[in-house]
N, C-alpha and C positions, 0 to 999 in steps of 0.2 A: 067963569070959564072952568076948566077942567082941573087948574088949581084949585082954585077958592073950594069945587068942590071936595077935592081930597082932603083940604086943608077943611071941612067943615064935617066931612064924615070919620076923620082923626079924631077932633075933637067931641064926636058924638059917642065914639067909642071909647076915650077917656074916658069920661064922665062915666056911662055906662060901666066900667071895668070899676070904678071907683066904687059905684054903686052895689058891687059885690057878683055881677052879671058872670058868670063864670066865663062864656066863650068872649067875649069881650079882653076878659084878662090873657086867656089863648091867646087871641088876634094880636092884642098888644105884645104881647111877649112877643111871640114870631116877628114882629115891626121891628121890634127893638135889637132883635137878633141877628133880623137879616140889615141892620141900620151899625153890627158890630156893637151894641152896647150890651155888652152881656151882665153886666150889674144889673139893670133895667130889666131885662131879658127876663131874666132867673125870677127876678121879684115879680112880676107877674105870672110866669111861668107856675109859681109855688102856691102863688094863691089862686088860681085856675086851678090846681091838681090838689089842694086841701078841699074845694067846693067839690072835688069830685068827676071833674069835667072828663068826659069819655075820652077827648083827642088827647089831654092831658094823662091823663090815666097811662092810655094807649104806648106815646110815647115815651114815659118813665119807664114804663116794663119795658122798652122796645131799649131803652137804654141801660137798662139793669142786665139786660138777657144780654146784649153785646159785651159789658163785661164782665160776662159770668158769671154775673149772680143772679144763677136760676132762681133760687128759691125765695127770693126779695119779689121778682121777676112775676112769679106764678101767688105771690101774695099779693100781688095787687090787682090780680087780673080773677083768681077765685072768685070773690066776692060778685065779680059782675057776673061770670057764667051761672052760678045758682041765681041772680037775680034775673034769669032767662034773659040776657042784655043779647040781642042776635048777633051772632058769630062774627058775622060779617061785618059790627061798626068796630070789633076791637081789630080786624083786619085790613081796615080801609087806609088807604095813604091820605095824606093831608090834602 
């Protein structure tokens, strides 16, 4: 049923996040966030946004910029605009 499969596409995406899958550790983080465990959260949150992951990226700058720290903010977003990353994925909502 509809459990089993959530409950087998959870753990496919463990696995995968373990495995270093950057949006994987995204997906997870968000689970775990929107599940209130923000231990859990962060910890994949951190190692999605060390591999680089564009949503990741995204929203640490999106976070940095709310508390004013422009220039944190604009250092982590530099890098993707010279690497011609399209405008539009660092502007996309989740």
């Amino acid at each position: 049923g509809v459990a089993r499969s959530l409950d087998l596409a959870t753990h496919y995406t463990i696995e995968a996040a373990k495995r270093g899958h950057a949006g994987a550790q995204y997906d997870l983080a968000k689970h775990f966030l929107a599940l209130g465990d923000k231990r859990m959260g962060d910890l994949w949150f951190q190692k999605s946004l060390k591999h680089g992951y564009i949503k990741a990226l995204r929203d640490e700058a999106q976070r940095l910029h709310e508390q004013k720290e422009f220039a944190s903010a604009q250092d982590i977003l530099m890098p993707l605009l010279k690497k011609n990353e399209p405008i539009a994925n660092l502007l996309q909502a989740n």
